[in-house]
C-alpha positions, 0 to 999 in steps of 0.5 A: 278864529284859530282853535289851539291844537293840542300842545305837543311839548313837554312842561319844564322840570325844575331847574335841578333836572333841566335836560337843556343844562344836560346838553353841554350847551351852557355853561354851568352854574353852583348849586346855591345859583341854580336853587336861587334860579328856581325860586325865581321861576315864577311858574311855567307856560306852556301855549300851541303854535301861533300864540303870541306870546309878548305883544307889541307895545303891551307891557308884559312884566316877565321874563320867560326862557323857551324850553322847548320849541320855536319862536320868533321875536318880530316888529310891524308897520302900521300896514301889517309888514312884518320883520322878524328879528331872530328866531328863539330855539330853546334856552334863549331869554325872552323879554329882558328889553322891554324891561326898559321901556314902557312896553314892549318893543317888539312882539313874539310869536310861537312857530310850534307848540312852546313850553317855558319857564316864566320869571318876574322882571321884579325879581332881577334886582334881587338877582344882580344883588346876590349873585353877581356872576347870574348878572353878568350872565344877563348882561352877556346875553343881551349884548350876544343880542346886540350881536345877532342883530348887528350880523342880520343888518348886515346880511339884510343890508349887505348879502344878495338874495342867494347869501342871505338865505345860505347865511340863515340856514346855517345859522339855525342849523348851527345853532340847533345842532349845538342843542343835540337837535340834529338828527342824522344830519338833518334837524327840524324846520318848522318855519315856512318860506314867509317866515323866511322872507319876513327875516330876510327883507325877501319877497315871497316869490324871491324867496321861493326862487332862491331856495330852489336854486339852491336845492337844484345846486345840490346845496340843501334840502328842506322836506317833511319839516327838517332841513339838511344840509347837503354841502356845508361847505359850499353853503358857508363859503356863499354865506361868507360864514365863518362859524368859530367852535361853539361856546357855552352861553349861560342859561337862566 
C-alpha cells in the first residue's frame, strides 16, 4: 500500500491573483468573466504524486484545471498496457470529454504532487449561456485537444524511435518554458523513462537506448529531475519540429 507523502505544492488563489494568468501565457479575460469563473470553481484539491485523479470508465462529473504539477492523461488494455495520451502541465483543462459519454474515457494520474481547481460539469451551461466568448474558449480547447492527439499518432505512427523521443522533449520543454518554468536553460522533468516509453508506443530498453544515444550525441541531458536541451536546433531538425511562436490559450 502506497503512504501519501506530503503534498509539496501550493493550493490555488482565487482566481483574481492566479499567478498562472500573471505569466503571459493566456490570454485574458474581463472582470465580469473572471468573477463568473470564480463562482464556478467549486473548491480546490490538492492530492500527492501517484493519485488518480479520474478513473477509467468511472463517472467523475467535474472539471478540474491543474494548477501546479504534472499529470498525465492515459488508456489501458485489459492485460495492464498502458498509453498515456498527453501530459497535462499547469493551466491545462482536465475532464471535459467525459462529460459526453457515460464514464470516463480514459484515466489521469498525478507524476508529482498536484494542486487544482475543481468545477462542476453542471455549471457549463450556465457558462455557454452567459458568456459566450468562455464558451468558445472551451471549444478551442478541446479541438487544441484534437490536435495534440492528431500530432502524437503521427509520431507513434510515423517517427522512428530517435524522432519520437526528440519530438517529446521538445515538445514538453516548449510548453513548460512558455509557462516561465524554464530555469537557466533547463526546466523540471519529473517523469521517469516508463513514462516515456507508455507515450511513445517504446519498449522500455528502447527507449533507454535511444536516450543515451542522444545524450552521447550531445543533444541533451536529463540529470537530477530536469532536463536541458543541448542543441535545439539539432533536436528540432530530427524531430521535424517546427515550433510557430507561442500563442496565448484560454485559461478556465
Amino acid at each position: 500500500m502506497r503512504i501519501p507523502q506530503p503534498i509539496a505544492v501550493a493550493s490555488p488563489p482565487p482566481c483574481a491573483a492566479c499567478r498562472l494568468r500573471k505569466t503571459g501565457a493566456f490570454t485574458a479575460v474581463a472582470g465580469e468573466e473572471l468573477a463568473f469563473i470564480e463562482s464556478f470553481r467549486r473548491n480546490t484539491l490538492m492530492r500527492p504524486a501517484g493519485s488518480v485523479l479520474i478513473h477509467e470508465q468511472k463517472p467523475n462529473g467535474k472539471l478540474f484545471t491543474l494548477y501546479e504539477g504534472w499529470a498525465f492523461r492515459y488508456k489501458t488494455l485489459s492485460d495492464g498496457r498502458r498509453q498515456i495520451l498527453n501530459f497535462l502541465l499547469p493551466g491545462d483543462l482536465i475532464g471535459l470529454q467525459q462529460k459526453f459519454s457515460d464514464g470516463a474515457m480514459h484515466g489521469i494520474e498525478a507524476v508529482t504532487d498536484v494542486s487544482l481547481c475543481v468545477f462542476s460539469h453542471e455549471g457549463l451551461w450556465e457558462l455557454f449561456r452567459r458568456f459566450p466568448s468562455l464558451g468558445y474558449d472551451i471549444t478551442w480547447l478541446a479541438a487544441r485537444e484534437e490536435g495534440l492527439v492528431d500530432e502524437n499518432l503521427l509520431t507513434t505512427g510515423r517517427r522512428n524511435a530517435a524522432e519520437r523521443v526528440a519530438m517529446l522533449l521538445m515538445h514538453l520543454y516548449r510548453r513548460l518554458e512558455r509557462l516561465r518554468l524554464a530555469h537557466e536553460g533547463s526546466v523540471a522533468f519529473p517523469i521517469n523513462q516508463q513514462h516515456i516509453a507508455d507515450t511513445l508506443g517504446l519498449s522500455l530498453v528502447h527507449t533507454n537506448k535511444t536516450l543515451r544515444r542522444l545524450h552521447q550525441m550531445g543533444l541533451h541531458d536529463i540529470s537530477n529531475g530536469r532536463l536541458r536541451l543541448l542543441n535545439t536546433r539539432a533536436l528540432e531538425r530530427l524531430a521535424d519540429y517546427y515550433d510557430a511562436p507561442p500563442r496565448k490559450v484560454p485559461l478556465l
